[in-house]
N, C-alpha and C positions, 0 to 999 in steps of 0.2 A: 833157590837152593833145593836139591833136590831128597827126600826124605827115606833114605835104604836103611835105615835105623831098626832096626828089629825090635820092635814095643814089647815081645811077650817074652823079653829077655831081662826077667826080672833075678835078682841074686837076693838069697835068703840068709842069715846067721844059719850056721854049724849045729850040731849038739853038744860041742864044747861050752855054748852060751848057756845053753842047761847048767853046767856046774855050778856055776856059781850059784844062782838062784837057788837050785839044790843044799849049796851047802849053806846059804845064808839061813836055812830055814832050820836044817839040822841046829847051828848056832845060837839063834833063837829060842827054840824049842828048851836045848840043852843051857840056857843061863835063865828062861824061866822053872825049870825043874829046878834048876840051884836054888833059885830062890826061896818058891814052896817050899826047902825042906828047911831052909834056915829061919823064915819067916813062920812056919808050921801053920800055914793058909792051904787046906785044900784046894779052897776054890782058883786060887794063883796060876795051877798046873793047867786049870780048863783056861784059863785066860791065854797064858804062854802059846797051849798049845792050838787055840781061833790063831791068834796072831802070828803062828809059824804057819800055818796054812794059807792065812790071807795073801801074806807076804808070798810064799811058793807060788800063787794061783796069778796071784797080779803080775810077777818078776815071770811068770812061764810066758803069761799073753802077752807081756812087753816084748820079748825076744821073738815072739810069732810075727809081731805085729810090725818089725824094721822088714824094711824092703828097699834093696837099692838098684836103682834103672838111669839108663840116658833118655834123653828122647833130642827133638831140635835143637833143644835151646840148652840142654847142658847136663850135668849130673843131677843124682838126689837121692836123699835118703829120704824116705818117707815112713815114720815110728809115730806111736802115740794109742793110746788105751780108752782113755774118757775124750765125748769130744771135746774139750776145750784142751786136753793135751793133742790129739790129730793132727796134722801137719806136715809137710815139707820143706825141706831147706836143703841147696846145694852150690852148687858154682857153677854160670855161664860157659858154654866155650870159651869166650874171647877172656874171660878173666884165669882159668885155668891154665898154675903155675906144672904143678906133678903130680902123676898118677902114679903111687908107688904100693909096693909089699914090700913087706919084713918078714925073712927067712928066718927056719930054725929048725928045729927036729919034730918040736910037736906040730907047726905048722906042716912040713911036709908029709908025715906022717898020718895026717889025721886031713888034709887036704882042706884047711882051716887056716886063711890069712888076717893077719892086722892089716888096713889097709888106711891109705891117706890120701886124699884127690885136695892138694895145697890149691889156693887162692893168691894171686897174683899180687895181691894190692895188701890184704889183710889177715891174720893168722887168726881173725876172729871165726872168719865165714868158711873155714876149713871142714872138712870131711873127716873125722878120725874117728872108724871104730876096726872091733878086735872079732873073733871068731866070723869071716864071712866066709861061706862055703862057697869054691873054689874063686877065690879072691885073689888068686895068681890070674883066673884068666879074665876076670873082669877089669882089672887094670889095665891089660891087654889090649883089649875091649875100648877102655874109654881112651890111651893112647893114641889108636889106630884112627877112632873116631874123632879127636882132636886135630890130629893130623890132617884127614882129609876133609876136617869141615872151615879148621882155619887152617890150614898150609904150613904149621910151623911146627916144629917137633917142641914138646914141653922139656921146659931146662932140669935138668937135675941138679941142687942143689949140694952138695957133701956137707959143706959148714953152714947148717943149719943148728 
């Protein structure tokens, strides 16, 4: 098999994946403030406020840290922070069912896909995440490369 796979074609999350983390931290912050003032513990506010922060710093480097690529042997997302979270996991050619996006306004808009790369056999070992920046053409992408690695077009399922 011959290898035209373009390795340094790696696809990052959006700054859409920022938000949330963002506002997880705001939410935090603002229900330990709630607290302190009903509990009337100064020290509460300094606590709240390490633990909005931890939370931001850790949930930014998580979202740095996803990475999704092909290479021979199939897709993957490759995410994780500490080593014992670090890792890979994805779907073979031969067992990959669909490479799809989900359309919408803020996806087009903000050139930010949900994407799904389905498993043939198991909905366990499936691929699903949300803000991948341009995640319309990486679908494309692993389409095109299913195609000519195994010769069959990937089925689109509707009643899923």
């Amino acid at each position: 098999m011959q290898d035209t796979i373009d390795r340094s074609n790696v696809y990052k999350l959006s700054w859409l994946a920022y938000f949330r983390p963002f506002l997880m931290a705001l939410v935090v912050g603002a229900i330990g403030l709630l607290i302190t003032g009903f509990a009337n513990q100064p020290w509460l506010s300094y606590v709240a406020l390490v633990a909005a922060i931890v939370s931001f710093i850790y949930n930014v480097i998580y979202v740095r840290s996803v990475r999704l690529f092909v290479d021979e042997a199939g897709v993957w997302i490759d995410e994780g922070v500490f080593p014992w979270q670090k890792g890979s996991r994805g779907v073979k050619w031969r067992d990959l069912d669909t490479a799809l996006f989900f359309k919408g306004f803020v996806s087009w808009a903000f050139n930010s896909y949900a994407i799904t790369i389905g498993h043939r056999y198991t909905k366990d070992s499936e691929i699903n995440i949300r803000h991948v920046k341009n995640g319309k053409r990486f679908v494309e992408l692993v389409n095109n490369e299913h195609y000519r690695l195994v010769g069959e077009m990937p089925s689109i399922n509707a009643a899923s």
